[in-house]
C-alpha positions, 0 to 999 in steps of 0.5 A: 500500500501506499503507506506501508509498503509490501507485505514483506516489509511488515514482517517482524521475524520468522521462523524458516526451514533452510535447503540443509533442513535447518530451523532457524529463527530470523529477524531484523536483529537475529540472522539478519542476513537469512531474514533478507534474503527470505523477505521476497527471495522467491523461496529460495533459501528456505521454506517460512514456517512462521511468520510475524507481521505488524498490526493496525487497529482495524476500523469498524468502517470504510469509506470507499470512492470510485471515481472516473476520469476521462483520460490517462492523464487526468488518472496519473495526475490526481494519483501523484496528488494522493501519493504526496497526502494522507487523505486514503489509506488505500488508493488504487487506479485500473484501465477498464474497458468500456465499448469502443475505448478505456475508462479510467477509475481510482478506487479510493478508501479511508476508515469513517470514523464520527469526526471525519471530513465530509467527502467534499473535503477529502475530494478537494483538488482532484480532477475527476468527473464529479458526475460520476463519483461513487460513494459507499459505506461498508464494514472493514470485512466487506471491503476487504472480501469485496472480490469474493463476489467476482470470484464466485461469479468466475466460479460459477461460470468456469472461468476461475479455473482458465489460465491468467497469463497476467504481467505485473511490474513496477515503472517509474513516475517518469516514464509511465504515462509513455509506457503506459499510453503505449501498452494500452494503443497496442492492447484490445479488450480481447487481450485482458477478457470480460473480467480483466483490467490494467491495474495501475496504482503509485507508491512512494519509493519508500515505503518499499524497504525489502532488499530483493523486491526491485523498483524503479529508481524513481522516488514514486513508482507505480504497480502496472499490471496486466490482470488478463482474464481469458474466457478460453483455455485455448492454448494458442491463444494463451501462448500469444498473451505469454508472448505478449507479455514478454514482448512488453516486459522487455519494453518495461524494463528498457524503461527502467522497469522491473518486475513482480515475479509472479508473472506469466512469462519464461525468464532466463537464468540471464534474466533473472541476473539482470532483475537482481542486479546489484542484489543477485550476488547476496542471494546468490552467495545466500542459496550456497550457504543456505541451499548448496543442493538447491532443492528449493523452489526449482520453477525458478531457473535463478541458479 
C-alpha cells in the first residue's frame, strides 16, 4: 500500500526451514542476513514456517470512492496528488474497458470514523468527473472480501479455473504515462477478457524497504499490471498473451522497469541476473550457504 509498503516489509521475524533442513529463527536483529534474503527471495533459501507481521487497529468502517476520469492523464495526475497526502489509506487506479475505448477509475478508501471530513473535503483538488463519483459505506470485512463476489461469479461460470497469463511490474513516475499510453494503443479488450483490467496504482519509493523486491529508481513508482482474464483455455491463444507479455516486459524494463515475479512469462537464468542486479550476488552467495543442493523452489531457473 501506499503507506506501508509490501507485505514483506511488515514482517517482524520468522521462523524458516533452510535447503540443509535447518530451523532457524530470523529477524531484523537475529540472522539478519537469512531474514533478507527470505523477505521476497522467491523461496529460495528456505521454506517460512512462521511468520510475524505488524498490526493496525482495524476500523469498524470504510469509506470507499470510485471515481472516473476521462483520460490517462487526468488518472496519473490526481494519483501523484494522493501519493504526496494522507487523505486514503488505500488508493488504487485500473484501465477498464468500456465499448469502443478505456475508462479510467481510482478506487479510493479511508476508515469513517464520527469526526471525519465530509467527502467534499477529502475530494478537494482532484480532477475527476464529479458526475460520476461513487460513494459507499461498508464494514472493514466487506471491503476487504469485496472480490469474493467476482470470484464466485468466475466460479460459477468456469472461468476461475482458465489460465491468467497476467504481467505485473513496477515503472517509474517518469516514464509511465509513455509506457503506459503505449501498452494500452497496442492492447484490445480481447487481450485482458470480460473480467480483466490494467491495474495501475503509485507508491512512494519508500515505503518499499525489502532488499530483493526491485523498483524503479524513481522516488514514486507505480504497480502496472496486466490482470488478463481469458474466457478460453485455448492454448494458442494463451501462448500469444505469454508472448505478449514478454514482448512488453522487455519494453518495461528498457524503461527502467522491473518486475513482480509472479508473472506469466519464461525468464532466463540471464534474466533473472539482470532483475537482481546489484542484489543477485547476496542471494546468490545466500542459496550456497543456505541451499548448496538447491532443492528449493526449482520453477525458478535463478541458479
Amino acid at each position: 500500500t501506499q503507506r506501508h509498503g509490501l507485505q514483506s516489509d511488515n514482517v517482524l521475524a520468522m521462523d524458516v526451514v533452510t535447503g540443509t533442513g535447518h530451523e532457524v529463527a530470523c529477524s531484523a536483529q537475529n540472522n539478519v542476513e537469512l531474514f533478507d534474503m527470505v523477505r521476497a527471495g522467491l523461496g529460495q533459501v528456505a521454506v517460512i514456517a512462521r511468520a510475524t507481521l505488524k498490526l493496525l487497529p482495524a476500523p469498524r468502517l470504510v469509506r470507499r470512492h470510485l471515481l472516473f476520469y476521462p483520460d490517462l492523464a487526468s488518472l496519473l495526475h490526481d494519483q501523484r496528488l494522493l501519493a504526496a497526502d494522507a487523505r486514503f489509506d488505500a488508493v488504487t487506479g485500473a484501465v477498464l474497458a468500456a465499448p469502443g475505448r478505456w475508462s479510467f477509475r481510482l478506487d479510493a478508501a479511508r476508515p469513517l470514523a464520527a469526526s471525519g471530513a465530509p467527502d467534499d473535503t477529502v475530494l478537494a483538488g482532484l480532477s475527476d468527473d464529479r458526475s460520476r463519483r461513487q460513494a459507499t459505506t461498508l464494514s472493514y470485512f466487506d471491503y476487504l472480501d469485496r472480490l469474493s463476489a467476482l470470484e464466485a461469479k468466475l466460479r460459477g461460470n468456469g472461468q476461475w479455473l482458465l489460465p491468467h497469463p497476467w504481467l505485473m511490474t513496477f515503472v517509474g513516475d517518469a516514464r509511465i504515462e509513455a509506457v503506459a499510453g503505449e501498452v494500452l494503443a497496442r492492447l484490445t479488450p480481447a487481450d485482458l477478457g470480460p473480467f480483466g483490467q490494467v491495474s495501475l496504482s503509485a507508491f512512494p519509493r519508500r515505503s518499499v524497504t525489502s532488499p530483493l523486491a526491485r523498483l524503479p529508481a524513481d522516488d514514486l513508482c507505480y504497480a502496472f499490471n496486466l490482470v488478463r482474464m481469458p474466457a478460453t483455455a485455448d492454448s494458442g491463444t494463451i501462448s500469444r498473451l505469454i508472448e505478449d507479455n514478454r514482448d512488453l516486459y522487455q519494453r518495461i524494463r528498457e524503461a527502467g522497469g522491473t518486475l513482480y515475479p509472479v508473472s506469466a512469462l519464461p525468464m532466463t537464468r540471464d534474466d533473472w541476473r539482470r532483475h537482481f542486479g546489484p542484489a543477485f550476488a547476496r542471494l546468490s552467495a545466500a542459496k550456497r550457504r543456505f541451499d548448496p543442493a538447491n532443492l528449493l523452489t526449482p520453477g525458478y531457473p535463478i541458479f
